[in-house]
PDB file as gemmi writes it, atoms N, CA and C in Angstrom:
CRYST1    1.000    1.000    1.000  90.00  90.00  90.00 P 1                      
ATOM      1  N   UNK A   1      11.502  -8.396  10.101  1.00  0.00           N  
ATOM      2  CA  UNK A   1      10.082  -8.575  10.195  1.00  0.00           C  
ATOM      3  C   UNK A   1       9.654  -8.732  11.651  1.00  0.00           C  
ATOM      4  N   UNK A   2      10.068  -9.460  12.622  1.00  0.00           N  
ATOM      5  CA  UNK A   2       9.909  -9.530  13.475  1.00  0.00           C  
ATOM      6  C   UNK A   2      10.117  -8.112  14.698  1.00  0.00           C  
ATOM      7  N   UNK A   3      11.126  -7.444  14.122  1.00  0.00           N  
ATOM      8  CA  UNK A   3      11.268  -5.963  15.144  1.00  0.00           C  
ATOM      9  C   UNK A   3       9.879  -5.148  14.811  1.00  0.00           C  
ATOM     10  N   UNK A   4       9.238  -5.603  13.372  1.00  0.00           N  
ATOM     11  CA  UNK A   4       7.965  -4.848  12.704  1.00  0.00           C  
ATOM     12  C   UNK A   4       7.048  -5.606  13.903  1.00  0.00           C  
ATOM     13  N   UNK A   5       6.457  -6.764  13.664  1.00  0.00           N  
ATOM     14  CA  UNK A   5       5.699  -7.079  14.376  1.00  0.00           C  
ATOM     15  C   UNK A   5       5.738  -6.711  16.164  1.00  0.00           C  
ATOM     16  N   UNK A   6       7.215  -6.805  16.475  1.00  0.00           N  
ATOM     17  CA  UNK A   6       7.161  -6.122  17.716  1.00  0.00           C  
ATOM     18  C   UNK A   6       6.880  -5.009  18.287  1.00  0.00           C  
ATOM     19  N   UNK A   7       6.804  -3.771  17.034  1.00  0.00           N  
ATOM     20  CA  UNK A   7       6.829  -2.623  17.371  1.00  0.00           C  
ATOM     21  C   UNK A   7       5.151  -2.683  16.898  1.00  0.00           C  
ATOM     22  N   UNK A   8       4.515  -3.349  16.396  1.00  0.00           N  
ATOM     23  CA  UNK A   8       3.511  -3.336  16.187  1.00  0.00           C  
ATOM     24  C   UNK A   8       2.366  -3.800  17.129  1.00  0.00           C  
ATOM     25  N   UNK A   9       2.921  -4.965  18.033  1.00  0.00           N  
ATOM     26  CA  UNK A   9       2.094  -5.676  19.222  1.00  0.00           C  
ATOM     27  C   UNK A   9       2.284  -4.125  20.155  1.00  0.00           C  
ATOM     28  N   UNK A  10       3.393  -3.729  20.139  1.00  0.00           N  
ATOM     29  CA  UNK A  10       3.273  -2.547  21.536  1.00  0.00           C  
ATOM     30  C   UNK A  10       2.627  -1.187  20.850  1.00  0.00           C  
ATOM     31  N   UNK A  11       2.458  -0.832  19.823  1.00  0.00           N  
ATOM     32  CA  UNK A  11       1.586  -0.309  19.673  1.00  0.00           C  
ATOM     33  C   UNK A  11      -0.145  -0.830  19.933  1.00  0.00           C  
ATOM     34  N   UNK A  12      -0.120  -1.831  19.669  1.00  0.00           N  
ATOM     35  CA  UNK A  12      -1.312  -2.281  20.094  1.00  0.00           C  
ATOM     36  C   UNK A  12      -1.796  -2.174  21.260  1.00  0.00           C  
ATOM     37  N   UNK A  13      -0.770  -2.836  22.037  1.00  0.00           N  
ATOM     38  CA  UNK A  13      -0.993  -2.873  23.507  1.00  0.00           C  
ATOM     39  C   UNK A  13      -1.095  -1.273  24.422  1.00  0.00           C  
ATOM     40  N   UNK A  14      -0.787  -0.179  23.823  1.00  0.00           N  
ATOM     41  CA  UNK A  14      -0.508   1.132  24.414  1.00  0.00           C  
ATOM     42  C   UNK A  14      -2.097   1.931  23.692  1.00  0.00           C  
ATOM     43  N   UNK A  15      -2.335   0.920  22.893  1.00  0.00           N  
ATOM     44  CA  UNK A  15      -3.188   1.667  22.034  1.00  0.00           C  
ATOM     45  C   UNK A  15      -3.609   2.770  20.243  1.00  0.00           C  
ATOM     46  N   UNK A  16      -2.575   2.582  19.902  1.00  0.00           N  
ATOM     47  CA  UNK A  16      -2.185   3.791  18.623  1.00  0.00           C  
ATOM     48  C   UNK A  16      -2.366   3.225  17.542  1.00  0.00           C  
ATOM     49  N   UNK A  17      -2.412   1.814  17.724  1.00  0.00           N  
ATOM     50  CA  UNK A  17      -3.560   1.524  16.443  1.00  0.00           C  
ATOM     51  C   UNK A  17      -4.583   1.688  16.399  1.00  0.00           C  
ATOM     52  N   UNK A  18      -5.252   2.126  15.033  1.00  0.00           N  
ATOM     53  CA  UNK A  18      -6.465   2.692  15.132  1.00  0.00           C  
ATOM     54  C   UNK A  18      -7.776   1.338  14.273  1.00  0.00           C  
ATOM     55  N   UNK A  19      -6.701   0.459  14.532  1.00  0.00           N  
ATOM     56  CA  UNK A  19      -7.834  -0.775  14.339  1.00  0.00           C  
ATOM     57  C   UNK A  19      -6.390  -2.526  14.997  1.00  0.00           C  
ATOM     58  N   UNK A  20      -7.069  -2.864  15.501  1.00  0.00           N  
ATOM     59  CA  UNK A  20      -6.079  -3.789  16.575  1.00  0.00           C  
ATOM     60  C   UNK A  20      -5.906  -5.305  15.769  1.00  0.00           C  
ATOM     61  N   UNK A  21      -6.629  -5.141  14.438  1.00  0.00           N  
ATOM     62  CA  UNK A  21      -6.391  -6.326  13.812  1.00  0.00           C  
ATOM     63  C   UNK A  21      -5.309  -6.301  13.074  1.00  0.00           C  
ATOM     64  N   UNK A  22      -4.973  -4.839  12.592  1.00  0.00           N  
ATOM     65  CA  UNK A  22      -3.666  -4.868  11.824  1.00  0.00           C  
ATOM     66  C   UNK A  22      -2.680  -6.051  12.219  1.00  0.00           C  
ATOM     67  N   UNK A  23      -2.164  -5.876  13.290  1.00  0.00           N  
ATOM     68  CA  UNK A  23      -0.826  -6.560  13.649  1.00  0.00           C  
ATOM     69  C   UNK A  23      -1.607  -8.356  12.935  1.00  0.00           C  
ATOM     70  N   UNK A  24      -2.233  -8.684  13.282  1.00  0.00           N  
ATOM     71  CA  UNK A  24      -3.064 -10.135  12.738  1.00  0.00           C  
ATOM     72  C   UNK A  24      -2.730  -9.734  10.742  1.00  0.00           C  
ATOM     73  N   UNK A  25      -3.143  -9.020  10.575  1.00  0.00           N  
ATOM     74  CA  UNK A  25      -3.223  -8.808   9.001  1.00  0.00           C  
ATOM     75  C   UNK A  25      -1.677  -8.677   8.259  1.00  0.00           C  
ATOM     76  N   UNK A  26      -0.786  -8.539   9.255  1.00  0.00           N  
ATOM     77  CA  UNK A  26       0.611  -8.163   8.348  1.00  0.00           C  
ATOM     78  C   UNK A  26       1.300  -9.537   8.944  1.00  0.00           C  
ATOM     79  N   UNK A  27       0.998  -9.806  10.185  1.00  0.00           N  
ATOM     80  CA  UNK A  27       1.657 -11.195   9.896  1.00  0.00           C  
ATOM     81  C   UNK A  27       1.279 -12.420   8.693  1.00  0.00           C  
ATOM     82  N   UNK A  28      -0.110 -12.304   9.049  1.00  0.00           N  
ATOM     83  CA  UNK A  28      -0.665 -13.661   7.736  1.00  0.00           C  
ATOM     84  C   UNK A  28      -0.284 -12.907   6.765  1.00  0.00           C  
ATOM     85  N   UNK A  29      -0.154 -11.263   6.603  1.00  0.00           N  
ATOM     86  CA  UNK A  29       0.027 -10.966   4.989  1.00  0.00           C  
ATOM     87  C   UNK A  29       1.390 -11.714   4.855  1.00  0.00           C  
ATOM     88  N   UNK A  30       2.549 -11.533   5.565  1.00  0.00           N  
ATOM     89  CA  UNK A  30       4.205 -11.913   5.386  1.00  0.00           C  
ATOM     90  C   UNK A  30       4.165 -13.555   5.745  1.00  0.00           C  
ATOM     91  N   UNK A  31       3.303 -14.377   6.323  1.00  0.00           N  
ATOM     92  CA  UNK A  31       3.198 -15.882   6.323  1.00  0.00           C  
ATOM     93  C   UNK A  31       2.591 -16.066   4.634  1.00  0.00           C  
ATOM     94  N   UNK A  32       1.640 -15.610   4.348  1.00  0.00           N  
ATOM     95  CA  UNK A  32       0.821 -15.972   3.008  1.00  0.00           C  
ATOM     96  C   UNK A  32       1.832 -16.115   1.534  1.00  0.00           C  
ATOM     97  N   UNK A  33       2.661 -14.577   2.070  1.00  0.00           N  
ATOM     98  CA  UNK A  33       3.592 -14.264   1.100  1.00  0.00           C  
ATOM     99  C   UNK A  33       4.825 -15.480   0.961  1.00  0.00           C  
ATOM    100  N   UNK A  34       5.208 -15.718   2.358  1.00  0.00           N  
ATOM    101  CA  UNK A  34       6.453 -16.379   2.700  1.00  0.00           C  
ATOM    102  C   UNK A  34       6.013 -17.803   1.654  1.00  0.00           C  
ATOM    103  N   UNK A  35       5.074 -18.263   1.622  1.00  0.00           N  
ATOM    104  CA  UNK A  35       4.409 -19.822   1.647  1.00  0.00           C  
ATOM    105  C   UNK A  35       4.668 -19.650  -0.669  1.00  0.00           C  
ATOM    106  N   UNK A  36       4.000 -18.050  -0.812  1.00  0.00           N  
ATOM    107  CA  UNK A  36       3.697 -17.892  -2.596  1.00  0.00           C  
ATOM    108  C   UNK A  36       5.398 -17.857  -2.552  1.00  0.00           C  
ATOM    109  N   UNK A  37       5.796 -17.174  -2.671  1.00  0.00           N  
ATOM    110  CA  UNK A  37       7.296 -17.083  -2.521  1.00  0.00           C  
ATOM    111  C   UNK A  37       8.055 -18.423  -2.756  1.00  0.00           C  
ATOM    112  N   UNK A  38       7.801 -19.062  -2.016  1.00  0.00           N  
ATOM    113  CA  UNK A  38       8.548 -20.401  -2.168  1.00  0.00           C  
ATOM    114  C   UNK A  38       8.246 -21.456  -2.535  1.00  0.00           C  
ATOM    115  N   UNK A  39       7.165 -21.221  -2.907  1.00  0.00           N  
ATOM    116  CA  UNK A  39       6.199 -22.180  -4.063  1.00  0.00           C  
ATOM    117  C   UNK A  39       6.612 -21.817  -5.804  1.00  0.00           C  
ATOM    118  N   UNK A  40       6.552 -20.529  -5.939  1.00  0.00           N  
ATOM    119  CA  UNK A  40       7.292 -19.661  -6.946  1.00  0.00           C  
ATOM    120  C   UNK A  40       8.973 -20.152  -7.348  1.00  0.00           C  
ATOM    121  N   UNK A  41       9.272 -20.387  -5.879  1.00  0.00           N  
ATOM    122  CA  UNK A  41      11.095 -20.215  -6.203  1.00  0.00           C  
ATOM    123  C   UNK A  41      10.762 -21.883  -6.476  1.00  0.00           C  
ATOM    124  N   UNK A  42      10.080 -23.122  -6.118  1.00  0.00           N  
ATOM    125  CA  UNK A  42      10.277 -24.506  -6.066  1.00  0.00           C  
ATOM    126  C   UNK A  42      10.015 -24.795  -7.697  1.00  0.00           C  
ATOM    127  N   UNK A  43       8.660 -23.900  -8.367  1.00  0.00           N  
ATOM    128  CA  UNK A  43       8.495 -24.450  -9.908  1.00  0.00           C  
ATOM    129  C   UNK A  43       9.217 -23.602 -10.729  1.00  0.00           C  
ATOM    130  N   UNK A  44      10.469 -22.588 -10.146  1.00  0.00           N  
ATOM    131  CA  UNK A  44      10.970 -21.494 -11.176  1.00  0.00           C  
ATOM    132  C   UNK A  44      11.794 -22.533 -11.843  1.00  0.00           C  
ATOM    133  N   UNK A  45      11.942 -22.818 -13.190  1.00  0.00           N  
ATOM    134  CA  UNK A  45      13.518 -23.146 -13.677  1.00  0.00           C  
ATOM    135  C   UNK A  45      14.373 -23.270 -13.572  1.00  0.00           C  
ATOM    136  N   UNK A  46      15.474 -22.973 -13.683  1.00  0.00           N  
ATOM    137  CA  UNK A  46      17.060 -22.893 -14.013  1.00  0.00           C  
ATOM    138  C   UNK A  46      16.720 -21.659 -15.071  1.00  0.00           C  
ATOM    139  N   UNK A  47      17.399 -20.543 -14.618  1.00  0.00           N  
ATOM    140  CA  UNK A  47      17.073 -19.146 -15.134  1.00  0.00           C  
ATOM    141  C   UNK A  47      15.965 -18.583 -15.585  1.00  0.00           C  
ATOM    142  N   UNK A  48      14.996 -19.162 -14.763  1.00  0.00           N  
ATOM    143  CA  UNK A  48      13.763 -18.050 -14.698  1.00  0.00           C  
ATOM    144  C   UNK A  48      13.547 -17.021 -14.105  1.00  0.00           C  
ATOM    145  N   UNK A  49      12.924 -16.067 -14.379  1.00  0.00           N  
ATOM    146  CA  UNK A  49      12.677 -14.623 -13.541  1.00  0.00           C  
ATOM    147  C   UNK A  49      11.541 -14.678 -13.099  1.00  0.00           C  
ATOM    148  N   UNK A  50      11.624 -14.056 -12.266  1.00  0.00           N  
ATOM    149  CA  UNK A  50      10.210 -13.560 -11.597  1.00  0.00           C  
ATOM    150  C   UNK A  50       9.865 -11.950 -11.271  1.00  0.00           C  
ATOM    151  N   UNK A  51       8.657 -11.651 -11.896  1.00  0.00           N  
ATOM    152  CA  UNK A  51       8.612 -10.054 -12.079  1.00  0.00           C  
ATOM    153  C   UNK A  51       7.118  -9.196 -11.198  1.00  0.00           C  
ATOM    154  N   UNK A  52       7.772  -8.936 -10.359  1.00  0.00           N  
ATOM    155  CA  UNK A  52       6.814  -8.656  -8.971  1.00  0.00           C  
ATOM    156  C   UNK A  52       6.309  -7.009  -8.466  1.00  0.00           C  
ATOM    157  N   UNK A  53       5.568  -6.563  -8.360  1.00  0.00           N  
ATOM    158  CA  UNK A  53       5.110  -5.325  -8.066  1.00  0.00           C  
ATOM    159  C   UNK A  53       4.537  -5.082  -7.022  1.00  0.00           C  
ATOM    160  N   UNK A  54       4.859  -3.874  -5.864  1.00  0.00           N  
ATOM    161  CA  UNK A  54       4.418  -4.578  -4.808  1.00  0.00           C  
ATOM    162  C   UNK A  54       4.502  -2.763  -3.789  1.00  0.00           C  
ATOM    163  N   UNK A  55       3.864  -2.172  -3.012  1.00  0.00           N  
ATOM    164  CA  UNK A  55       4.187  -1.305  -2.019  1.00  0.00           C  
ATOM    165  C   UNK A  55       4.757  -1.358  -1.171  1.00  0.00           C  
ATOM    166  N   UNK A  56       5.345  -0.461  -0.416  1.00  0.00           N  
ATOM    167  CA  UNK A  56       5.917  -0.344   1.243  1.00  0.00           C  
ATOM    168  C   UNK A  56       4.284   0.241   1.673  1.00  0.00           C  
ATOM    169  N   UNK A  57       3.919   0.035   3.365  1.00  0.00           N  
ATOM    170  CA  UNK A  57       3.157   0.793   3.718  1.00  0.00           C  
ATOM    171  C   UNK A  57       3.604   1.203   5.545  1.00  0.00           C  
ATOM    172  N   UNK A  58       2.466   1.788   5.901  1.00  0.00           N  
ATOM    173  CA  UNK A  58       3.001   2.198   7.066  1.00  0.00           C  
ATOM    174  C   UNK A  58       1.793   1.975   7.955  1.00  0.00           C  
ATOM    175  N   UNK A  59       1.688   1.701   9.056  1.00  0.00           N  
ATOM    176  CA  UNK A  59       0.514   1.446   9.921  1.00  0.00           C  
ATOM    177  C   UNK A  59       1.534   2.432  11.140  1.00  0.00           C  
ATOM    178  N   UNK A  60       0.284   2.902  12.217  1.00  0.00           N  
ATOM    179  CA  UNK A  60       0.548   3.980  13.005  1.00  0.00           C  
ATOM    180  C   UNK A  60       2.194   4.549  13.058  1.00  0.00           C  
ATOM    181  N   UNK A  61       2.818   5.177  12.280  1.00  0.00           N  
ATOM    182  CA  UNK A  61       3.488   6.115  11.725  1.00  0.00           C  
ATOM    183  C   UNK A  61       4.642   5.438  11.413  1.00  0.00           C  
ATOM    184  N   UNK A  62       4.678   4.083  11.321  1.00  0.00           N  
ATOM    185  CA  UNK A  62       5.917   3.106  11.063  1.00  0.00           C  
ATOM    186  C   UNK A  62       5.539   2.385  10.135  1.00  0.00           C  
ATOM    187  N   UNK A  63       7.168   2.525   8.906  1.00  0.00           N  
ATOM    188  CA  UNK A  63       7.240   2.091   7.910  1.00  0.00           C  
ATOM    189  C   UNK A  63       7.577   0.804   7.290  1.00  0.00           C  
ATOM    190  N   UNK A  64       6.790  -0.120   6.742  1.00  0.00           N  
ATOM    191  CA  UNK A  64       7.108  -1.644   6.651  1.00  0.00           C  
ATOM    192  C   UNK A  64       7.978  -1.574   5.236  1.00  0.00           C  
ATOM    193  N   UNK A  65       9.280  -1.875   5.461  1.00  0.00           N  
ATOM    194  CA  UNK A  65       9.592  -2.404   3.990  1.00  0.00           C  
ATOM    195  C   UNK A  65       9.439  -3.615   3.311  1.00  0.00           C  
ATOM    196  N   UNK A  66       7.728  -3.626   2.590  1.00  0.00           N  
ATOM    197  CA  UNK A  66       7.924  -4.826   2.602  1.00  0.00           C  
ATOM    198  C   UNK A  66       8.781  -5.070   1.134  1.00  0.00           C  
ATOM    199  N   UNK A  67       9.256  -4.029   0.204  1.00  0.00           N  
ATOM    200  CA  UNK A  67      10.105  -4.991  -0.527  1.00  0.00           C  
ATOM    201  C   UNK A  67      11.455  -5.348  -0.389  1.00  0.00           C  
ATOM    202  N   UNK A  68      11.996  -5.171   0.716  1.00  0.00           N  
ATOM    203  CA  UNK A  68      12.940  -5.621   1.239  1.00  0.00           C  
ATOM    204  C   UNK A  68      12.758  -7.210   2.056  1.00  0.00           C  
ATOM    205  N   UNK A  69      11.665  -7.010   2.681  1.00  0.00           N  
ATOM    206  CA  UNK A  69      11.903  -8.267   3.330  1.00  0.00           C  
ATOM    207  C   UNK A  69      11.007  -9.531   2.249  1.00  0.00           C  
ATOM    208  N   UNK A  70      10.677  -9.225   1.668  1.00  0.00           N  
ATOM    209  CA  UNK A  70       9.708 -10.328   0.693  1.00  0.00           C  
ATOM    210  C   UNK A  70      11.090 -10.452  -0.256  1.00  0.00           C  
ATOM    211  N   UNK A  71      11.842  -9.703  -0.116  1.00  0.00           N  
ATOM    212  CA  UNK A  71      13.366 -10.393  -1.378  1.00  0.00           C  
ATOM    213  C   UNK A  71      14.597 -10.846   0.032  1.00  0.00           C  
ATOM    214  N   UNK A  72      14.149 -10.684   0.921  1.00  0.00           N  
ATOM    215  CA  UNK A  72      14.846 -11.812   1.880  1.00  0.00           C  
ATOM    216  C   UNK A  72      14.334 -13.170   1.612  1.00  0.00           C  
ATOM    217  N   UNK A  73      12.815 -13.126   1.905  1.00  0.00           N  
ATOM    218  CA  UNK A  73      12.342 -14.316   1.938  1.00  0.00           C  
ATOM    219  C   UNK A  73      12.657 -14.925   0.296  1.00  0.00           C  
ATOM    220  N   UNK A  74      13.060 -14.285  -0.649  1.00  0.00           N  
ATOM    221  CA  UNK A  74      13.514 -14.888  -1.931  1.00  0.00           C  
ATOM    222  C   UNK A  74      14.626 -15.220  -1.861  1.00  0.00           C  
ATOM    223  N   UNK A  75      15.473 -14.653  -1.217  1.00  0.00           N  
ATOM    224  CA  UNK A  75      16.939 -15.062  -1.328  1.00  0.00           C  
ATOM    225  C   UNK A  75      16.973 -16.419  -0.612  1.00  0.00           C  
ATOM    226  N   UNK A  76      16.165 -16.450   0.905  1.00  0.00           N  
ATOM    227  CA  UNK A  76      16.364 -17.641   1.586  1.00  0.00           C  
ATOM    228  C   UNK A  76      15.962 -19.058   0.936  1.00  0.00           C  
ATOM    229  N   UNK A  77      14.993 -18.802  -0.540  1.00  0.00           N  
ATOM    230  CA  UNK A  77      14.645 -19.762  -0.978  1.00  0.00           C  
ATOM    231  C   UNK A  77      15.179 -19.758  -2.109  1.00  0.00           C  
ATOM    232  N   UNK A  78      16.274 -19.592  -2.276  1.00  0.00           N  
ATOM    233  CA  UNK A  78      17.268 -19.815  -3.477  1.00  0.00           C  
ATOM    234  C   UNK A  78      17.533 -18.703  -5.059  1.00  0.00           C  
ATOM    235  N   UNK A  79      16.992 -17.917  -4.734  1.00  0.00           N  
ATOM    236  CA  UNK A  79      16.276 -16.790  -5.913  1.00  0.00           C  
ATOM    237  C   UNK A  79      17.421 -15.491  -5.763  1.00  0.00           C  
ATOM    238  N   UNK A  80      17.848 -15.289  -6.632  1.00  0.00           N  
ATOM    239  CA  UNK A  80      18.745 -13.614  -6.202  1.00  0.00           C  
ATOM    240  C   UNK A  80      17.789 -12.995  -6.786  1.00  0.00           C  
ATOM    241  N   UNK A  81      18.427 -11.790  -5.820  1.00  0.00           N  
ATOM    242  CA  UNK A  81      17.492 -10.563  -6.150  1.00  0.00           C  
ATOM    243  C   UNK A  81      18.218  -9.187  -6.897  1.00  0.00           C  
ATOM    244  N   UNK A  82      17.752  -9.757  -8.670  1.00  0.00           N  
ATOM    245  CA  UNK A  82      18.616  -9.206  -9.699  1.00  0.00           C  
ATOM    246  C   UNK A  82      18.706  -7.687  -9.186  1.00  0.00           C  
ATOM    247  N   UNK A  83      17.528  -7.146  -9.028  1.00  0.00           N  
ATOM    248  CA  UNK A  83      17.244  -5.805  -9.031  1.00  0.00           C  
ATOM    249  C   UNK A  83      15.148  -5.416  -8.457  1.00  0.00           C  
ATOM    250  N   UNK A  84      16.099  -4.213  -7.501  1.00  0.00           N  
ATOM    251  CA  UNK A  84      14.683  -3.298  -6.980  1.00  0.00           C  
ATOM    252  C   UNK A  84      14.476  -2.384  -7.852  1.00  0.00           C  
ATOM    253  N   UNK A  85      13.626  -2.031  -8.499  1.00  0.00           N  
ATOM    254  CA  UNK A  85      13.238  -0.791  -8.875  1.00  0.00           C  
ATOM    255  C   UNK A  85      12.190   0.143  -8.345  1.00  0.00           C  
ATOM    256  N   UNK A  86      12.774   1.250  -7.926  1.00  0.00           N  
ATOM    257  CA  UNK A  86      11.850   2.137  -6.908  1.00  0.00           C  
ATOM    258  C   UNK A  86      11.245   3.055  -8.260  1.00  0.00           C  
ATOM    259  N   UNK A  87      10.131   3.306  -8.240  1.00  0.00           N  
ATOM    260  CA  UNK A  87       9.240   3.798  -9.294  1.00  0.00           C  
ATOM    261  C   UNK A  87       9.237   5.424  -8.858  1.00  0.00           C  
ATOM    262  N   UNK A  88       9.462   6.173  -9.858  1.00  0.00           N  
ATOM    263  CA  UNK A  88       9.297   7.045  -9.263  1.00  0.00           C  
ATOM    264  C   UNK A  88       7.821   8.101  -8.704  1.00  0.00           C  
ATOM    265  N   UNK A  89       6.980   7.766  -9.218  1.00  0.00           N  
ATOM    266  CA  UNK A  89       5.582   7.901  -8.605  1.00  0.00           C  
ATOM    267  C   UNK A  89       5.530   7.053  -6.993  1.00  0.00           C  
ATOM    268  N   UNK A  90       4.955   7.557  -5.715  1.00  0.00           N  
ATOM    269  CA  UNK A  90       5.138   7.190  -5.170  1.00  0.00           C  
ATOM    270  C   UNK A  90       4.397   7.033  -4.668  1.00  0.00           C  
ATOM    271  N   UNK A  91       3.990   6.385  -3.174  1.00  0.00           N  
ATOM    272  CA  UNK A  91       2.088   5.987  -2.684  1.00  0.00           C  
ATOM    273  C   UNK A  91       1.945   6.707  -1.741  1.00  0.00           C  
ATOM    274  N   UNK A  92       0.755   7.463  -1.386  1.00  0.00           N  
ATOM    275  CA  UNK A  92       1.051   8.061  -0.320  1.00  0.00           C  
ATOM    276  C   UNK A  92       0.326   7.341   1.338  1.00  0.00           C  
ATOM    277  N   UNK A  93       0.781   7.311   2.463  1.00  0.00           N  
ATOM    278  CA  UNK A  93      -0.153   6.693   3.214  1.00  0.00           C  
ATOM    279  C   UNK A  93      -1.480   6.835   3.207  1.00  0.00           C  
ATOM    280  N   UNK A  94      -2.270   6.203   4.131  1.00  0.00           N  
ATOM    281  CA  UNK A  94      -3.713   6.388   4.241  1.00  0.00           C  
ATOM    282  C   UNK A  94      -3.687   7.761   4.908  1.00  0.00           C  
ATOM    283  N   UNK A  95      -5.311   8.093   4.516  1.00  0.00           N  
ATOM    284  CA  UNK A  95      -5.844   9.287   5.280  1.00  0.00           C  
ATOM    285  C   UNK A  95      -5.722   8.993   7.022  1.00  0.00           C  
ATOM    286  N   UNK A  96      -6.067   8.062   7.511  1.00  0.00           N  
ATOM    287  CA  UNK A  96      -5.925   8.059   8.633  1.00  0.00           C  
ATOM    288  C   UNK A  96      -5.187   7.923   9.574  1.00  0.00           C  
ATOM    289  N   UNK A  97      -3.609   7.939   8.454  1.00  0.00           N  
ATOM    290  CA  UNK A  97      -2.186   8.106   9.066  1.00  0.00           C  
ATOM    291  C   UNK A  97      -1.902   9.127   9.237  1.00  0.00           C  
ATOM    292  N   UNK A  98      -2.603  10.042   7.703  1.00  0.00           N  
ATOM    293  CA  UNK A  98      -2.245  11.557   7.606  1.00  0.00           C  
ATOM    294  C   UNK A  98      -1.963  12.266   8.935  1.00  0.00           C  
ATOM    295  N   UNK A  99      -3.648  12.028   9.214  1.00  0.00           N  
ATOM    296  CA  UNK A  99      -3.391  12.942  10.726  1.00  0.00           C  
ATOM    297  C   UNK A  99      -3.249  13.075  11.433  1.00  0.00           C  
ATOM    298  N   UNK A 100      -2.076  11.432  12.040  1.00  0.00           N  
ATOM    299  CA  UNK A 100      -1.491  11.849  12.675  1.00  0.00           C  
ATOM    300  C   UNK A 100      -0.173  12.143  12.806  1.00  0.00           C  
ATOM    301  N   UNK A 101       0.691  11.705  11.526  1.00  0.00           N  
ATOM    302  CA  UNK A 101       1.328  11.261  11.132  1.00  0.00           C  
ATOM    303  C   UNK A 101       2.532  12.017   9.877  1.00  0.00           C  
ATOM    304  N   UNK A 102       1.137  12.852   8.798  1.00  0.00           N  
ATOM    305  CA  UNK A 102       1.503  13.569   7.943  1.00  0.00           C  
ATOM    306  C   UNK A 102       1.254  12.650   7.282  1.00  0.00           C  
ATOM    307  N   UNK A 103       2.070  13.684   5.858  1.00  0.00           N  
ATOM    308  CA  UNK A 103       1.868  12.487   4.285  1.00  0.00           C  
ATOM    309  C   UNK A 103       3.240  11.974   4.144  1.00  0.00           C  
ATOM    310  N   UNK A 104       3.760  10.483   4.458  1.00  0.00           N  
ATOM    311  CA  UNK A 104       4.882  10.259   4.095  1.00  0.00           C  
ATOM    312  C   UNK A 104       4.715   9.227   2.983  1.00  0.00           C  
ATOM    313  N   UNK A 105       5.108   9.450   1.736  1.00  0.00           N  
ATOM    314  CA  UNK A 105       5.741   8.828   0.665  1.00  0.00           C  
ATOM    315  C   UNK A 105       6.205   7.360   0.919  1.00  0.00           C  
ATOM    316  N   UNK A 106       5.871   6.418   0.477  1.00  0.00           N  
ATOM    317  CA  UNK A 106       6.308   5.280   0.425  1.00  0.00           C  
ATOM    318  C   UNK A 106       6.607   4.754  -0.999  1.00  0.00           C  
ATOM    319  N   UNK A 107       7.656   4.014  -0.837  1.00  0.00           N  
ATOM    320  CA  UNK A 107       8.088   3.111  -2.024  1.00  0.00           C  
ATOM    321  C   UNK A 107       7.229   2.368  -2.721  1.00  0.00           C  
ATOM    322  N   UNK A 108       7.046   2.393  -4.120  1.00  0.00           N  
ATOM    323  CA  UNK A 108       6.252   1.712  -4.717  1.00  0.00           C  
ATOM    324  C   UNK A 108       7.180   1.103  -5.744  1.00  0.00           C  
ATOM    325  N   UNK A 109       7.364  -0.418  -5.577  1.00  0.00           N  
ATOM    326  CA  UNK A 109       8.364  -1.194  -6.392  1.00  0.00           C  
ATOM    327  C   UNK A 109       8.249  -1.886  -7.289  1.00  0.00           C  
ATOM    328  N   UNK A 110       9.524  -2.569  -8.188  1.00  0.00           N  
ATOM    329  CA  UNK A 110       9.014  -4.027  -9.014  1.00  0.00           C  
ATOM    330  C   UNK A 110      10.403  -4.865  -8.872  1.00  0.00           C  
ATOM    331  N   UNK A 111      10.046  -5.606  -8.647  1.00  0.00           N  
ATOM    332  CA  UNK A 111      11.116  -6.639  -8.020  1.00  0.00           C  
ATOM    333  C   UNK A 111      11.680  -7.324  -8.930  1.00  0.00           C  
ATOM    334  N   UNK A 112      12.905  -7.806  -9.302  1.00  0.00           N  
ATOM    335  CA  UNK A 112      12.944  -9.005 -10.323  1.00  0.00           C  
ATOM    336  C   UNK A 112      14.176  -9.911  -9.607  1.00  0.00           C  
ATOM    337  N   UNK A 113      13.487 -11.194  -9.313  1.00  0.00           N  
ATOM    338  CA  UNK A 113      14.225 -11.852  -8.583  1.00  0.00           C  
ATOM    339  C   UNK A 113      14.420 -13.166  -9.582  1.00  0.00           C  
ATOM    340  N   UNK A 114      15.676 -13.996 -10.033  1.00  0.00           N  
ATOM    341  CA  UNK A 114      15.933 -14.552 -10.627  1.00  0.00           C  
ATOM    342  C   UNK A 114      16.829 -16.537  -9.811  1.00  0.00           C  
ATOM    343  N   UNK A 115      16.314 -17.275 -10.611  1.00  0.00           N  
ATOM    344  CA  UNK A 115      16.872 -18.507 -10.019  1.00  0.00           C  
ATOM    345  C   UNK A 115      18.161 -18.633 -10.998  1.00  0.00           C  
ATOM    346  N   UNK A 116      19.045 -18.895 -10.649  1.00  0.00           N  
ATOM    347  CA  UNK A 116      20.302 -18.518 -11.164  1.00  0.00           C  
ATOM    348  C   UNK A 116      20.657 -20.050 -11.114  1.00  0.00           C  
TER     349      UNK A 116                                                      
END                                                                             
């Protein structure tokens, strides 16, 4: 997450975002998440699941996985991560990546992360 946000401040700073709040919006999005996440893993049970749906996206032509790193932040709070399921319908970026960028396909997932 952090190489994301880095590659994201220097895009900022060079200019190629095409709106400069992003980098502000994906951190609080991955703080907001980090905080549900482990509020989730504190009232889960003793073998409860948790069943999560969620995109990858991409801001100026770089790809965030976020369901990779939102099942880090599960693992760090005690939760395995039974299984990813990559859907096979897939999302496509925004129009305003398109052009510069093309249409790249992103992962559209469902997570099931379990307290074991």
């Amino acid at each position: 997450m952090q190489e994301i946000l880095s590659f994201m401040e220097g895009f900022k700073v060079n200019g190629t975002l095409n709106n400069n709040g992003v980098v502000r919006m994906i951190r609080n999005y991955f703080l907001e998440m980090c905080f549900t996440i482990y509020e989730m893993a504190r009232v889960l049970n003793q073998g409860g699941k948790i069943v999560m749906v969620n995109d990858n996206v991409q801001y100026a032509g770089e790809e965030i996985p976020v369901d990779l790193i939102l099942s880090e932040f599960a693992e760090r709070f005690g939760l395995t991560v039974s299984n990813i399921f990559v859907l096979q319908q897939q999302k496509g970026n925004s129009s305003q990546q398109m052009g510069n960028h093309g249409r790249t396909p992103m992962r559209k997932c469902v997570y099931l992360w379990e307290k074991l």
